[in-house]
C-alpha positions in Angstrom: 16.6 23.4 11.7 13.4 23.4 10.4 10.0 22.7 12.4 9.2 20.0 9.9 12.8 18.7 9.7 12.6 18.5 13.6 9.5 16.7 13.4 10.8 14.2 10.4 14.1 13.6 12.8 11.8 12.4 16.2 9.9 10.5 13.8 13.0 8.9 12.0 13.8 7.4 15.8 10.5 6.2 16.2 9.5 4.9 12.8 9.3 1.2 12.7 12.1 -0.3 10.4 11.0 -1.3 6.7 9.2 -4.9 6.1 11.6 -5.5 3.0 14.5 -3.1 1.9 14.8 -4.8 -1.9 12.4 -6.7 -3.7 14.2 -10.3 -4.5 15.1 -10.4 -8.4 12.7 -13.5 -9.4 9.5 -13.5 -9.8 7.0 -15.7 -8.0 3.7 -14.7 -10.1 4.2 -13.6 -13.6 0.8 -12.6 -15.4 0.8 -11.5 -18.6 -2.2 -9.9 -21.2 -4.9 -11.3 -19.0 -8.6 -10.5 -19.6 -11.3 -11.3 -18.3 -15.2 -10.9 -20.0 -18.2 -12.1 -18.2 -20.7 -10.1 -20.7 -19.7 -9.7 -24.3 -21.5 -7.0 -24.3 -20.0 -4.8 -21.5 -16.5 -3.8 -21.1 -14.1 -6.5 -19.6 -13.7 -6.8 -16.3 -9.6 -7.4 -16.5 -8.1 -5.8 -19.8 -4.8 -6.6 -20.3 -3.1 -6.7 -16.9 0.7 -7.3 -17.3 2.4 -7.7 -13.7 5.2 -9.2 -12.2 5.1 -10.1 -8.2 9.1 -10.7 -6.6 9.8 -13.6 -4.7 9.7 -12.6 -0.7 7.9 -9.0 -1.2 4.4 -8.0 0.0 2.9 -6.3 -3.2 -0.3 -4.2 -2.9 -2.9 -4.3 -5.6 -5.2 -0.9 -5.4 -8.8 -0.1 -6.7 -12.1 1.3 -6.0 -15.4 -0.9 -6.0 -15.9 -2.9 -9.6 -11.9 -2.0 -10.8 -11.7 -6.0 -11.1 -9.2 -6.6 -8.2 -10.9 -9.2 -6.9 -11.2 -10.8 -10.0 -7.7 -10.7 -10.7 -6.8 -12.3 -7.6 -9.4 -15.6 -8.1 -7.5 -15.5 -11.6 -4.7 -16.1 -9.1 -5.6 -19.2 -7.6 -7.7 -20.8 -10.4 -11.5 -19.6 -9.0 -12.2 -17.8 -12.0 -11.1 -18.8 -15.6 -9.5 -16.0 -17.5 -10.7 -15.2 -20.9 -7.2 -14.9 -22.7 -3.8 -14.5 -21.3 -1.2 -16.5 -19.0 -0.7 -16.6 -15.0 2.7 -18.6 -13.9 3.1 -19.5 -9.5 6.1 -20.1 -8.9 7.3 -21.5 -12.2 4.0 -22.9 -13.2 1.6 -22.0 -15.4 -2.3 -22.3 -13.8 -4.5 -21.0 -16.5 -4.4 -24.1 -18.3 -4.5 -26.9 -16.2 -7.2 -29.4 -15.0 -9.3 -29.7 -12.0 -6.9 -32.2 -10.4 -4.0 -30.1 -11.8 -5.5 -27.0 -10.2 -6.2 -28.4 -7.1 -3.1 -29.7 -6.2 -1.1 -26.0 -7.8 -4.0 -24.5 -5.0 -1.4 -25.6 -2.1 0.5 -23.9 -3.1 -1.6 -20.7 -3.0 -3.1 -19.9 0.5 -6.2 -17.3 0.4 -7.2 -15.4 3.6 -10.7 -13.5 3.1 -12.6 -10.4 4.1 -15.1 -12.2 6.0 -13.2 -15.6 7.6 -14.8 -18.5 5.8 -14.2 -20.5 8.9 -16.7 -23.4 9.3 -18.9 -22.7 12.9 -18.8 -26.0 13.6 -15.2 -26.8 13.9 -13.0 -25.6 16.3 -10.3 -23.0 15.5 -7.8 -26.3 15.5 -10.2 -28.0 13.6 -10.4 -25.1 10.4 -6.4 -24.9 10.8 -6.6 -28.9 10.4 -8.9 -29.1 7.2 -7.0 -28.5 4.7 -4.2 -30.5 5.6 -7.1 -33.3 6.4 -8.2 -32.6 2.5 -4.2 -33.2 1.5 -4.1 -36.4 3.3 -1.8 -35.6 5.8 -1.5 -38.1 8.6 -3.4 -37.2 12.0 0.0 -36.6 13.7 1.4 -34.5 11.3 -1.7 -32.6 11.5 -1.6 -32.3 15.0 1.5 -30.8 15.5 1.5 -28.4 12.4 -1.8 -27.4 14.0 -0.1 -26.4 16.9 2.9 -25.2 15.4 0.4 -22.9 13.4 -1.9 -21.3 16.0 1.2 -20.5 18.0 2.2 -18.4 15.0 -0.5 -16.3 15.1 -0.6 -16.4 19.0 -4.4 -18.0 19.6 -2.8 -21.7 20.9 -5.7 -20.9 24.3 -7.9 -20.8 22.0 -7.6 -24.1 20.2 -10.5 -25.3 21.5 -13.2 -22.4 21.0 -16.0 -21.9 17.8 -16.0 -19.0 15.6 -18.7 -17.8 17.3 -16.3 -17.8 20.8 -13.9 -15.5 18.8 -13.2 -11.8 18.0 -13.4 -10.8 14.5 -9.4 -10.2 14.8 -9.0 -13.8 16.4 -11.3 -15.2 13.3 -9.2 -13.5 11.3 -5.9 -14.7 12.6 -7.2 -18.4 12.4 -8.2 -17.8 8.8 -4.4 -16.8 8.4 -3.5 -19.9 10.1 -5.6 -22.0 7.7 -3.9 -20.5 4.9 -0.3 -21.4 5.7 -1.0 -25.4 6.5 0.0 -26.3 3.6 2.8 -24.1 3.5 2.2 -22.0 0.7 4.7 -20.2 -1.7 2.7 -17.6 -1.9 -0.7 -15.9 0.2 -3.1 -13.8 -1.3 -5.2 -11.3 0.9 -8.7 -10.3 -0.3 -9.9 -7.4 1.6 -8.5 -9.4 5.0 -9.1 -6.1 7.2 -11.7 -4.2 5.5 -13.9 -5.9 8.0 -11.9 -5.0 11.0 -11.4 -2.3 13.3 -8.5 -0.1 13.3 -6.7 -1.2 15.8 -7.2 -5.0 14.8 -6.6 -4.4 11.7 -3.1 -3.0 12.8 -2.3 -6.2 14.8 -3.2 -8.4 11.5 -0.7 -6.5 9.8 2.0 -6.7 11.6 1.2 -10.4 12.0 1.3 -10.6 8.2 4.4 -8.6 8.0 5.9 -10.7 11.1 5.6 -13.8 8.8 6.6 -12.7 5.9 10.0 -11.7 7.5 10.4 -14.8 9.2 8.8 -17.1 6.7 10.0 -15.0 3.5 6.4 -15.8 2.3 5.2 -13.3 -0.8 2.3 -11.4 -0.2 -0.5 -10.3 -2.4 -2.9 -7.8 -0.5 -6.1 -7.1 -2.5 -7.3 -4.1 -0.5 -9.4 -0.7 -1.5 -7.5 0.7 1.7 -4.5 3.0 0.7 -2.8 2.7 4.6 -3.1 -0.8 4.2 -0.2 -0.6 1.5 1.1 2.4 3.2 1.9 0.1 6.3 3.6 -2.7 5.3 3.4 -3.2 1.1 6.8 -3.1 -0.7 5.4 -2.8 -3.7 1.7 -1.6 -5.3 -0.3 -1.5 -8.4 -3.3 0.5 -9.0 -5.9 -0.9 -11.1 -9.0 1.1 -12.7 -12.1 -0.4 -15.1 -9.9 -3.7 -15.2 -6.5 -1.6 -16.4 -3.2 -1.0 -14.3 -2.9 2.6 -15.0 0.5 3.1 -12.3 2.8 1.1 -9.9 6.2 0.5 -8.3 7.6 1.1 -5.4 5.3 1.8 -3.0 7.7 5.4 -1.4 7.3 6.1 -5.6 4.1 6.2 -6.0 3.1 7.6 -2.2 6.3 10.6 -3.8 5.1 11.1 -6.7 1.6 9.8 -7.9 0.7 10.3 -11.7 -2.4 9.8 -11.9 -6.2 11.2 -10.7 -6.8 8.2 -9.1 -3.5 7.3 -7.1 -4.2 10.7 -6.1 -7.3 10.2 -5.0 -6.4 7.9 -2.9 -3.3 9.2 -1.3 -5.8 12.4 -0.2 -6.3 10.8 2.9 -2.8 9.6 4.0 -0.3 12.2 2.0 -1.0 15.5 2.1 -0.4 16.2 -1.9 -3.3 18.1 -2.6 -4.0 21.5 -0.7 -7.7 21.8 1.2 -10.1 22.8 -1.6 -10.3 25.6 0.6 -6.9 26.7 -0.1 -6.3 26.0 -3.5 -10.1 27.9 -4.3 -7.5 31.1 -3.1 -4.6 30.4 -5.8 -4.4 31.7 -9.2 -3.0 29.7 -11.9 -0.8 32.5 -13.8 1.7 35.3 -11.7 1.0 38.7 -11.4 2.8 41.4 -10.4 0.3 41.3 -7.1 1.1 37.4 -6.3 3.7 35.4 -4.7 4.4 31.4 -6.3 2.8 28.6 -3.8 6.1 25.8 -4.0 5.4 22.3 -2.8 8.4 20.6 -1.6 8.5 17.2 -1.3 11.1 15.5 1.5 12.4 11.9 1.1 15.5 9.7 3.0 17.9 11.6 4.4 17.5 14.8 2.4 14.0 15.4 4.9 16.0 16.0 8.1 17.6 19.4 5.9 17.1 22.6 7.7 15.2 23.7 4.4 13.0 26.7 5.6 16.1 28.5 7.3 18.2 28.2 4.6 15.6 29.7 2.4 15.4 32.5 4.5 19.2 32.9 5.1 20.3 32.4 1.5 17.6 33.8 -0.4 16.0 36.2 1.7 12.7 34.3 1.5 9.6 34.6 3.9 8.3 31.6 3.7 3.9 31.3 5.0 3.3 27.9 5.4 -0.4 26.7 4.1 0.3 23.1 4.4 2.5 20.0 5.7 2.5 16.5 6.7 5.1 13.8 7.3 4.4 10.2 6.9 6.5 7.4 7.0 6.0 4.6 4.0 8.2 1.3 4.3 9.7 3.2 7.3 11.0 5.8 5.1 10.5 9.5 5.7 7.9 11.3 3.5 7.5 14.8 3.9 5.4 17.3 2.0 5.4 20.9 2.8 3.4 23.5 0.3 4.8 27.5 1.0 4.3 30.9 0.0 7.0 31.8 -0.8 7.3 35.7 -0.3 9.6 38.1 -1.6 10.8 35.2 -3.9 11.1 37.8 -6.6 13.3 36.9 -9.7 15.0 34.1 -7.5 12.9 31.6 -8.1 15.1 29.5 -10.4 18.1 29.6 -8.2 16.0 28.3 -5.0 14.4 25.3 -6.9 17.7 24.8 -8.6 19.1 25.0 -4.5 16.5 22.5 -3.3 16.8 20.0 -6.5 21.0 19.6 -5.2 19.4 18.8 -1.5 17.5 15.8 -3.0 14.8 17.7 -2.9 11.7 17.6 -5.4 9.6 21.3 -5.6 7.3 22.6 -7.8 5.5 25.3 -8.4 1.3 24.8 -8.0 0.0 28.2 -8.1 0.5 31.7 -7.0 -1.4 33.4 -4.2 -2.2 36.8 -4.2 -0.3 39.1 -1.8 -2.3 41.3 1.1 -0.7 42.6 3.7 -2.7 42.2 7.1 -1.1 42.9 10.3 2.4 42.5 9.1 1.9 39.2 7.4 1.1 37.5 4.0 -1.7 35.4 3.2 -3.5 34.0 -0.2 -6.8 35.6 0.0 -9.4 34.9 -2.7 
């Protein structure tokens, strides 16, 4: 077996198991042609967005600084007014509808936010409580939802204490709290651990993955942070100046990114891209001095294959590594190993027509030129 398959197979046992294996058939946010101009005189902030969000998933939306995520997500709950085009929660249509419309279709949209919005002089009970003090909820209904809620997020000691008392993870988690009172179909997440450290912002995420299992709540995370998705998002979207330019899956698009800036993104978490000081080395057209660089991409079951000693068996192929990683996305295995694949020669077709019937993806990203130095191959420049 291969090195990498061994490592894919120790990480298989370990991996945590996938937030949601199927996204539900119905839709819980439909939005369609929605734009969004603040200046008529500079392009629009949202141009067209056309998305669909299943009932029960956690769906990622993706973009650098000004792309108009946030934007689209106070389209969401009713904070900004579109220009044109339709939003429908959960079988309602919001872009339309009143104050008083909008502010009762609001419970049914929780919001949790980069920076906590809790008030500093209430008690973490006492943010939990105000929304459902808003709704008119009677004191002992709000009482025991209260406490029903900060269990939840496990901070029931620290009913008592003031934002200023709390972590930023603890602020966080009551912010999370606040946003469910009113039970919400669905909660939107703007930036919620961009503000965090890594290790907090782990433990919000599996809080938020924790309740969307047990609660079946649908998820909208608003985030500039690729792992974010990576870690518990079933689905993601990738917005750029205002325009979804990919999504699906999330496993997909981690696979198989089309685009510059999915690509950009994924540089930091899936190795697709070679160090520029690598791919500086490869040449884009053969020669008779060169061996092809293959990238072979490992998914599901087909990554535990004992690809590399089958190459060499079968084909006769010395395979130089210059590159690999495994991640898992969703719990699933994603491996991505790039080769140079000496003495290759004119079999070439027959080993990427050998790895396609393994479930395998590889392609071929450049050749590297061939110099022998102490009995091994290496690109050189």
């Amino acid at each position: 077996m291969s090195i990498l398959a061994l490592d894919l197979a120790k990480e298989a046992r370990e991996a945590p198991k996938p937030a949601l294996t199927e996204a539900q058939a119905r839709s819980v946010i439909e939005i369609e042609d929605l734009r969004k101009v603040y200046d008529p005189a500079a392009p629009a902030v949202l141009d067209g967005i056309n998305l669909s969000v299943a009932e029960g998933s956690i769906h990622g939306i993706i973009g650098r600084s000004g792309a108009g995520k946030s934007t689209l997500v106070r389209c969401l709950n009713g904070l900004v007014k579109p220009t044109s085009g339709r939003i429908r929660v959960s079988d309602q249509e919001i872009t339309g509808l009143n104050i008083a419309a909008l502010r009762s279709a609001r419970r049914r949209i929780g919001m949790i936010f980069q920076h906590f919005s809790l008030l500093s002089s209430r008690t973490a009970a006492g943010n939990v409580a105000l929304p459902l003090e808003i709704a008119g909820i009677a004191k002992s209904e709000i009482d025991r939802r209260v406490s029903e809620l900060l269990d939840l997020v496990g901070l029931s000691a620290k009913a008592n204490a003031y934002p200023a008392e709390l972590s930023g993870g603890q602020k966080q988690r009551i912010g999370i709290a606040r946003a469910l009172a009113l039970k919400p179909d669905v909660l939107l997440s703007d930036e919620a651990t961009s503000a965090l450290d890594p290790e907090t912002t782990e433990q919000i995420l599996d809080l938020l993955r924790d309740i969307n299992r047990r609660m079946g709540l649908t998820i909208v995370l608003i985030t500039h942070e690729m792992d974010v998705v990576r870690r518990i998002a079933d689905h993601v979207t990738v917005i750029e100046a205002g325009r979804i330019i990919e999504g699906g899956p999330t496993f997909d698009v981690f696979a198989f990114p089309e685009t510059v800036t999915a690509k950009s993104f994924l540089s930091s978490i899936v190795a697709h891209e070679l160090p520029q000081e690598v791919t500086r080395t490869l040449l884009a057209v053969p020669t008779e001095a060169t061996d092809p660089v293959l990238r072979i991409i490992f998914t599901g079951d087909a990554a535990h294959a004992p690809v590399l000693s089958d190459l060499v068996t079968r084909f006769g192929i010395r395979p130089n590594i210059l590159h690999g990683r495994v991640d898992y996305i969703g719990g699933k295995p994603l491996g991505i190993l790039t080769i140079v694949a000496e003495a290759i020669g004119d079999k070439q077709p027959a080993v990427i027509t050998y790895l396609s019937a393994l479930g395998l993806h590889c392609e071929v990203i450049g050749h590297a030129v061939r110099s022998v130095s102490a009995g091994s191959h290496r690109a050189t420049a």
